[in-house]
C-alpha positions in Angstrom: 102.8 100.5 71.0 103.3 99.5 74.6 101.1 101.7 76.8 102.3 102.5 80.6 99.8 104.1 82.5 101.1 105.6 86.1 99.0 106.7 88.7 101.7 108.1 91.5 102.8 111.7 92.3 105.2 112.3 89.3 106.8 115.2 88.1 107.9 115.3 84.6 111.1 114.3 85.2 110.0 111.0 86.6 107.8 110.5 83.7 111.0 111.7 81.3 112.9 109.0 83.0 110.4 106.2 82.8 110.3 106.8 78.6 114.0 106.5 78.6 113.9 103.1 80.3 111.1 102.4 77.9 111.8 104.3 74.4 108.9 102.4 72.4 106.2 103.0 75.3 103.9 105.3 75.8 104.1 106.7 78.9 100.6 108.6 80.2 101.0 110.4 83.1 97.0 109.6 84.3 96.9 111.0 87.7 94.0 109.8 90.1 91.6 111.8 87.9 92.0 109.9 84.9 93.3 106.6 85.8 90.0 104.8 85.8 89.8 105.5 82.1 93.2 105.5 81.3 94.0 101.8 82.4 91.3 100.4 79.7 93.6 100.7 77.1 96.7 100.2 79.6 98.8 97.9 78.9 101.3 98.2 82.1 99.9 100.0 85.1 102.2 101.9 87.4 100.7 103.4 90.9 98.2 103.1 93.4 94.5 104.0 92.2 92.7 105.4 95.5 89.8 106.4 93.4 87.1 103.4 91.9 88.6 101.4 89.1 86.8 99.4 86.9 88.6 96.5 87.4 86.4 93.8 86.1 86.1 95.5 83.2 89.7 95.6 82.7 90.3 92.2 82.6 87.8 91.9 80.3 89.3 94.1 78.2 92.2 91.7 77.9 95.2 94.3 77.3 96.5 95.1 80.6 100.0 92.2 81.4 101.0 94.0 84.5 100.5 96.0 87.8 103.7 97.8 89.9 102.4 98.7 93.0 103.7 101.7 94.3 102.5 100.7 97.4 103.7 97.8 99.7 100.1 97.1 100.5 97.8 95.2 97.4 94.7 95.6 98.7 93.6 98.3 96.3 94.1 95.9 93.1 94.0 92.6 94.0 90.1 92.3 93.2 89.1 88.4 92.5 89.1 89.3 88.7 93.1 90.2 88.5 93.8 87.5 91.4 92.1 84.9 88.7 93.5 86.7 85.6 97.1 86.1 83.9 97.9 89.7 84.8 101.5 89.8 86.5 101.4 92.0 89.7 104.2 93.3 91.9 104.7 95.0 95.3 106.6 98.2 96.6 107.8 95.8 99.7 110.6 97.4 100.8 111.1 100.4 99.0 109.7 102.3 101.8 110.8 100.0 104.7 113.4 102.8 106.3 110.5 105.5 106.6 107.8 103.2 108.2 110.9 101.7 110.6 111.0 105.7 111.5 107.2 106.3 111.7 107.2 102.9 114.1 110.2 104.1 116.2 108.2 107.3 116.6 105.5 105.8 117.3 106.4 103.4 119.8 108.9 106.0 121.7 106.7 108.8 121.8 104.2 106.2 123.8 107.0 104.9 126.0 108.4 108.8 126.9 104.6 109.5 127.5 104.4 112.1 124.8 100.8 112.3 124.8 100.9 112.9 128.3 103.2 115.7 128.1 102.1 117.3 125.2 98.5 117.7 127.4 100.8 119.4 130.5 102.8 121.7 128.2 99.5 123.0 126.6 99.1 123.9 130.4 102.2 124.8 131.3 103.1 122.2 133.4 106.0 121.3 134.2 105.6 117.6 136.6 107.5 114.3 135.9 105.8 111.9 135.1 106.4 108.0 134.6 107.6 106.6 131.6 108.1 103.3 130.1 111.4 101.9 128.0 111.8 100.1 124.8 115.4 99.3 125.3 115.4 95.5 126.2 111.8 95.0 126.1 110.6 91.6 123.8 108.6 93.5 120.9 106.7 91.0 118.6 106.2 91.5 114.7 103.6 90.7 112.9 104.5 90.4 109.1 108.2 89.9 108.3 108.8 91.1 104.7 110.6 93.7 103.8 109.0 96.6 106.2 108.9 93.5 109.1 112.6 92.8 108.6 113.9 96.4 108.6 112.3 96.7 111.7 114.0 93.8 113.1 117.2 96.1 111.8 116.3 99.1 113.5 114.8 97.6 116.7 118.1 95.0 117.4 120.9 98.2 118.8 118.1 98.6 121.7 118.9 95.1 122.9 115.5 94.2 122.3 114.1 90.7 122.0 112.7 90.3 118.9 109.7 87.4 118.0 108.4 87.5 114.5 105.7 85.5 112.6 105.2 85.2 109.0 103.7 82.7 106.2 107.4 81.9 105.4 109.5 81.4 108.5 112.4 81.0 106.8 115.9 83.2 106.1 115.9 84.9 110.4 118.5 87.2 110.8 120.5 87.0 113.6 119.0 89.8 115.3 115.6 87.6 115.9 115.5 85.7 119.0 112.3 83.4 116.8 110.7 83.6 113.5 107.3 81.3 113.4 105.0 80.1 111.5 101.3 82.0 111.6 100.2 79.2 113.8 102.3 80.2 117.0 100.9 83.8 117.2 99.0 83.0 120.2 102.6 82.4 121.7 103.9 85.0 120.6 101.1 87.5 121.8 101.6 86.2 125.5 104.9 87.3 125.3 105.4 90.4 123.9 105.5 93.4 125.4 105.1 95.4 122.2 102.8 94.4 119.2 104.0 95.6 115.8 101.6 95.1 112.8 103.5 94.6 109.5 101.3 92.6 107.8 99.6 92.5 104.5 95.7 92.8 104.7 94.3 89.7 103.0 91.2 87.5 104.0 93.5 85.5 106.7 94.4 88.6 108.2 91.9 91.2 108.2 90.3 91.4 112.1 93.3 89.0 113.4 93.5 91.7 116.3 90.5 91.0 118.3 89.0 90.9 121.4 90.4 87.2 121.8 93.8 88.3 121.0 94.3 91.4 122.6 93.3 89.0 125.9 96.0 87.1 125.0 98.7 90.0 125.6 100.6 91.0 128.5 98.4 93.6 130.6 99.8 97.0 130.4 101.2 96.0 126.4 101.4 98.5 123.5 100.1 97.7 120.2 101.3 99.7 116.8 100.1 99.5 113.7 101.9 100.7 110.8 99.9 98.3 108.1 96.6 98.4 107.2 94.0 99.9 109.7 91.4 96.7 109.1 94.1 94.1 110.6 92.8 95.4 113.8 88.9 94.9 114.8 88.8 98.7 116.4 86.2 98.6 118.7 88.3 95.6 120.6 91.3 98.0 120.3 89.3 100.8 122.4 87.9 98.6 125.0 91.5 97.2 125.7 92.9 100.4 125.7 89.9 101.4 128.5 90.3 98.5 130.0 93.8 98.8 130.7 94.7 95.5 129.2 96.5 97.9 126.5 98.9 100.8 127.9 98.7 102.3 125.0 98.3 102.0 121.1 100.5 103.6 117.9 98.3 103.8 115.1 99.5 105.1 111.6 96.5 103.6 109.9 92.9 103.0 110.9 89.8 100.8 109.8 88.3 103.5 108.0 90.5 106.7 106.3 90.1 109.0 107.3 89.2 108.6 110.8 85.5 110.0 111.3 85.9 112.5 113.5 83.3 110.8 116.1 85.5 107.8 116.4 86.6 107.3 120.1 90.0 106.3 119.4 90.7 110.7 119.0 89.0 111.0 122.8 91.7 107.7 124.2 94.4 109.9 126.2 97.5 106.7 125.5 97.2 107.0 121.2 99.5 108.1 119.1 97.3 108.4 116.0 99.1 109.7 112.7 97.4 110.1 109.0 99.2 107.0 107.1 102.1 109.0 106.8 104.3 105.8 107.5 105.6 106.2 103.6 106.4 109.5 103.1 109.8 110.3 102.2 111.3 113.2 100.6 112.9 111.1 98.3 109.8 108.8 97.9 108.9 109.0 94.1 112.5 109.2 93.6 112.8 106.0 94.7 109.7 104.7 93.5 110.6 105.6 89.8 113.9 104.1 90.5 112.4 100.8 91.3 109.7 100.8 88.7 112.3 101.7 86.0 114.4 98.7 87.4 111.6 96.2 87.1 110.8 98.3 83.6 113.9 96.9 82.2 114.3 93.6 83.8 110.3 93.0 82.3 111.9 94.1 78.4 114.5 91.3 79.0 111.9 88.9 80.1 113.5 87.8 83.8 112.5 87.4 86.9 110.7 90.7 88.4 111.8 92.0 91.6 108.6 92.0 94.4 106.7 89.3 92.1 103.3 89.0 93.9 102.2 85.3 94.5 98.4 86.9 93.9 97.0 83.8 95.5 98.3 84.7 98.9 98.6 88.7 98.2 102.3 89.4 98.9 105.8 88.6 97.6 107.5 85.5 98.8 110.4 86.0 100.6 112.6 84.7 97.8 110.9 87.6 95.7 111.0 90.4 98.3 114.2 91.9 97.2 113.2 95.4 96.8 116.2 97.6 98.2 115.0 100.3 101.4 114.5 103.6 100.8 
């Protein structure tokens, strides 16, 4: 009997509706308490583990024929062992792309309308104007176009902003992008972008791209937001451009290390946002998590094409395969 281990925040009705799209499975509702054991004898894996896994050892083990993300981000499986393994992964990309357009919008406005700056005066009771900054027809740059990149593209276009993207496959630009390149013009882009927007995968090629050489590179007085993975950006860098100047200010939904130690001087920077990788939640989240797993369940029975299917050499869908629907 097929065995599908999941390791999201189910209720029982999730799992109820994850048999029914699979009435010959076993479906073991493993939690991150058990999932280290629990995916040994796994034969489809469901979820996110954010506690050690064994991986090595299940690949020995031979069984397991597929991972589901339920995260947009692979980094937590994609171990050399699976990437070198026949095991069929796939992402989340996109299921969650409307609530991390939201967590970016509030990020990047709330550094714009100087929140940070009045939240400090109204623990004081002050009531002073001060300057602000705007978004509307500013050139905003996006690092990573897949499915969370392009729904920002989405959101950001009604606020007549220029948009400049970059991605390993420059291909299918929407209308609402003034210039989709190729990795290889992201110096380019950083000179002319007023805000940064991290949507990228964190692989190899991409982990530390946000130095000290590339946050030169940026307009003084530029915002960077990251709503990806908190390693894409080489923090110590980050903090010296931020007191420096060189950065107005900085959005940042994830960090290097998770949590954030409680010495780290980005919490002491008075222009950053900083929010506990919240950029996913939804109140509908495992809704529509189960909803896409369950669709991929079936289309994996009938032996076609899987939505999200990971090219594990690079770590992400292509954009052929990043087809997930938004939240």
């Amino acid at each position: 009997m097929t065995r599908i281990v999941l390791c999201y925040p189910t209720e029982p009705r999730h799992v109820a509706q994850i048999a029914a799209a699979a009435p010959d499975a076993e479906v073991i509702d493993a939690g991150q308490e058990r999932v280290a054991s629990e995916l040994l004898s796994a034969d489809i894996f469901c979820g996110h583990a954010k506690t050690p896994v064994p991986w090595d050892e299940v690949v020995r083990q031979g069984r397991l024929r597929w991972i589901q993300s339920s995260a947009a981000g692979l980094d937590h499986c994609l171990v050399p062992s699976v990437v070198q393994s026949q095991i069929v992964v796939s992402s989340a990309s996109g299921v969650l792309a409307d609530q991390v357009a939201e967590q970016t919008l509030a990020l990047t406005t709330g550094l714009t309308r100087g929140l940070p700056t009045f939240f400090r005066a109204q623990q004081k009771r002050e009531f002073i104007r001060r300057p602000t900054r705007d978004l509307t027809g500013a050139t905003v740059g996006i690092i990573g176009f897949g499915g969370n990149g392009r729904r920002l593209a989405d959101v950001l276009a009604p606020l007549r902003t220029r948009i400049l993207a970059t991605d390993m496959f420059p291909i299918h630009k929407p209308d609402c992008v003034a210039e989709l390149w190729a990795p290889e013009r992201l110096d380019e882009l950083l000179a002319e972008v007023e805000f940064l927007i991290l949507a990228a995968p964190l692989t190899e090629i991409t982990r530390g791209m946000i130095d000290r050489g590339a946050l030169a590179k940026m307009r003084r007085g530029s915002f960077l937001i990251n709503v990806a993975r908190g390693p894409l950006v080489v923090e110590p860098d980050l903090i010296a451009a931020l007191e420096s100047g060189q950065l107005a200010g900085a959005g940042v939904d994830v960090t290097a290390e998770e949590p954030l130690p409680v010495d780290s001087q980005l919490w002491t920077q008075p222009n950053v946002i900083i929010t506990p990788h919240v950029g996913g939640q939804s109140a509908t989240r495992i809704d529509d998590m189960t909803n896409f797993f369950c669709a991929n369940l079936t289309r994996w029975q009938a032996g076609a094409r899987l939505l999200n299917l990971v090219d594990k050499r690079l770590g992400y869908p292509s954009p052929d395969d990043t087809n997930a629907p938004a939240a």
